[in-house]
C-alpha positions as CSV (number, residue, x, y, z in Angstrom):
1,X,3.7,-56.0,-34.9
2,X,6.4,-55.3,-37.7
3,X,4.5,-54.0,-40.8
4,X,5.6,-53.2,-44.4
5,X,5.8,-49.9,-43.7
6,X,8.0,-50.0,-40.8
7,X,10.5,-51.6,-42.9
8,X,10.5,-49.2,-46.1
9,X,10.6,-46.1,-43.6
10,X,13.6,-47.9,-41.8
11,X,15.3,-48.5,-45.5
12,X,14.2,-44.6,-46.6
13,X,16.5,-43.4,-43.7
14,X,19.7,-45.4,-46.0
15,X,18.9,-45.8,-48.9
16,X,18.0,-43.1,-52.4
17,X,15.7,-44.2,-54.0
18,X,13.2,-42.2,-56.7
19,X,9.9,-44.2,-55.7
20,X,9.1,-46.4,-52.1
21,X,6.1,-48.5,-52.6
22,X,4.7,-51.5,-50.0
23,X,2.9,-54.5,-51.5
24,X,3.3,-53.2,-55.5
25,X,4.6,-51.1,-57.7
26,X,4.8,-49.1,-61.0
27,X,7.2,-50.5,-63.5
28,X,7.4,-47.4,-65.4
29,X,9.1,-45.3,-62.6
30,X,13.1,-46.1,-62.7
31,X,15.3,-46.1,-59.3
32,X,12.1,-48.3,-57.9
33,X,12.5,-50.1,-54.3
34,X,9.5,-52.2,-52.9
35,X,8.8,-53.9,-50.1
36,X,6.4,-56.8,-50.0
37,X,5.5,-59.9,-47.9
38,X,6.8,-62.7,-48.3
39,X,4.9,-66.0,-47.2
40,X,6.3,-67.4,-43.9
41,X,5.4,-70.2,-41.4
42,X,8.4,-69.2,-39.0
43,X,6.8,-67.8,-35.8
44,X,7.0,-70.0,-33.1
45,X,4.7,-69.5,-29.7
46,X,6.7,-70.6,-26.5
47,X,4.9,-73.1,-24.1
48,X,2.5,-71.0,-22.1
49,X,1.1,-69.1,-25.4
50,X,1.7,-66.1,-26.7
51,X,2.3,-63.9,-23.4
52,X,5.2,-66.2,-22.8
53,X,6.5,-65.8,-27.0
54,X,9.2,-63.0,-27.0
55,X,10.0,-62.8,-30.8
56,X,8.5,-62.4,-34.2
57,X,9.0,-62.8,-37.5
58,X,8.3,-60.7,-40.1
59,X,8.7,-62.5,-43.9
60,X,9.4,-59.2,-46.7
61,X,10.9,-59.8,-50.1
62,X,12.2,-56.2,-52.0
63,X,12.0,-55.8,-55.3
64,X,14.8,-53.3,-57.1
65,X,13.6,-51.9,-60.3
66,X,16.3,-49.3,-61.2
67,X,18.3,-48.7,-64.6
68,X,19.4,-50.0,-67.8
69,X,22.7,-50.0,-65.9
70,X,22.9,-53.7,-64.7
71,X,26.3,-52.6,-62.8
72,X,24.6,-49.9,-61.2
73,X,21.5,-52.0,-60.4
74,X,23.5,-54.5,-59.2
75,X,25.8,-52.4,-56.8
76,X,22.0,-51.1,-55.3
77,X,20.9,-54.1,-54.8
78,X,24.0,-55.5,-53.0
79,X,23.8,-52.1,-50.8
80,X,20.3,-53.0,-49.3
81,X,21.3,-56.4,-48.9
82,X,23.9,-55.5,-47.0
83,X,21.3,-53.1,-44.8
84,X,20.0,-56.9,-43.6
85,X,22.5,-59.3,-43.6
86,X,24.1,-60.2,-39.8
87,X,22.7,-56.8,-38.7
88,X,20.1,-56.3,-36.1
89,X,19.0,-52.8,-36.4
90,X,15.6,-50.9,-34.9
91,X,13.1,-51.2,-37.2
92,X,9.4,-49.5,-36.5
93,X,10.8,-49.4,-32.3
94,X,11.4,-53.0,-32.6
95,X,14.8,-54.9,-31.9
96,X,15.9,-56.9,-34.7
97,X,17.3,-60.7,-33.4
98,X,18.6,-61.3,-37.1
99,X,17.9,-61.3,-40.8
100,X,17.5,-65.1,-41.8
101,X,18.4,-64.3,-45.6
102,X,17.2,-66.7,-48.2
103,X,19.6,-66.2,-50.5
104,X,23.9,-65.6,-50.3
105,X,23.3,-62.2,-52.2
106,X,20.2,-60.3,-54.2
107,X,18.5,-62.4,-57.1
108,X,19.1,-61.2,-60.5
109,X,14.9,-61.6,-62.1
110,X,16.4,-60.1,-65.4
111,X,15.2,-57.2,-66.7
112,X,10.8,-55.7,-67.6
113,X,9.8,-55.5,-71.1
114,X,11.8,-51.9,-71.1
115,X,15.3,-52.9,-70.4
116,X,15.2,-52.1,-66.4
117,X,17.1,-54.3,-64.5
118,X,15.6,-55.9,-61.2
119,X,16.3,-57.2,-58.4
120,X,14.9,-59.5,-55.5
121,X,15.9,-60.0,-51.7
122,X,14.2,-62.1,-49.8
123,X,14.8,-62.2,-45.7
124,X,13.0,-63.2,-42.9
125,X,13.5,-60.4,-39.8
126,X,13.1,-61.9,-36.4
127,X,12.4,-59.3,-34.1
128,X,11.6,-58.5,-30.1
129,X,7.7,-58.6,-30.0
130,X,8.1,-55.2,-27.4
131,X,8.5,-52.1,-28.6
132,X,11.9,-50.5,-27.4
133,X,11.4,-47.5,-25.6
């Protein structure tokens, strides 16, 4: 199964950032990406159970904490989105089928109590429940 991990590792290969977290993170670092869960009821088993269900799905929502700059945070964010939408790439040895974004581009959440702006994406990655080889 598709894990946190496998997606920040797969995003650390194209995007720079200063600090990858999964699950939570430390406001006080700038140029901040993290990748959480997001909640999900979209995995479907096929008749015949789960040795007859091919795909996956894998709710993660990324959070962009990243300058005072709200061009330059802005421009990141769009970036990763990017990374996501109508791709299917390999992530953690599994084929992606699509990225079922929830939004048309990353959410602007304003910025902490410091000035840095952030971002949210939020997708839904279904994937191949084999490994590719």
């Amino acid at each position: 199964m598709m894990t946190l991990k496998d997606v920040k590792d797969w995003m650390k290969e194209n995007v720079k950032a200063d600090v990858w977290k999964i699950g939570t993170y430390d406001n006080s670092k700038d140029k901040t990406i993290c990748v959480r869960n997001l909640s999900s009821n979209r995995n479907k088993l096929a008749i015949g159970g789960l040795s007859n269900t091919g795909t996956a799905v894998k709710g993660i929502s990324i959070v962009i904490h990243w300058n005072k700059n709200p061009d330059e945070t802005e421009r990141m964010a769009q970036s990763i989105y990017e990374l996501f939408y109508g791709q299917k790439p390999v992530i953690g040895d599994y084929q992606v089928i699509k990225c079922d974004m929830r939004n048309d581009e990353p959410v602007s959440v304003g910025t902490d109590d410091k000035g840095i702006y952030e971002y949210v994406i939020e997708t839904w990655i279904t994937y191949q429940r084999e490994k590719e080889d």
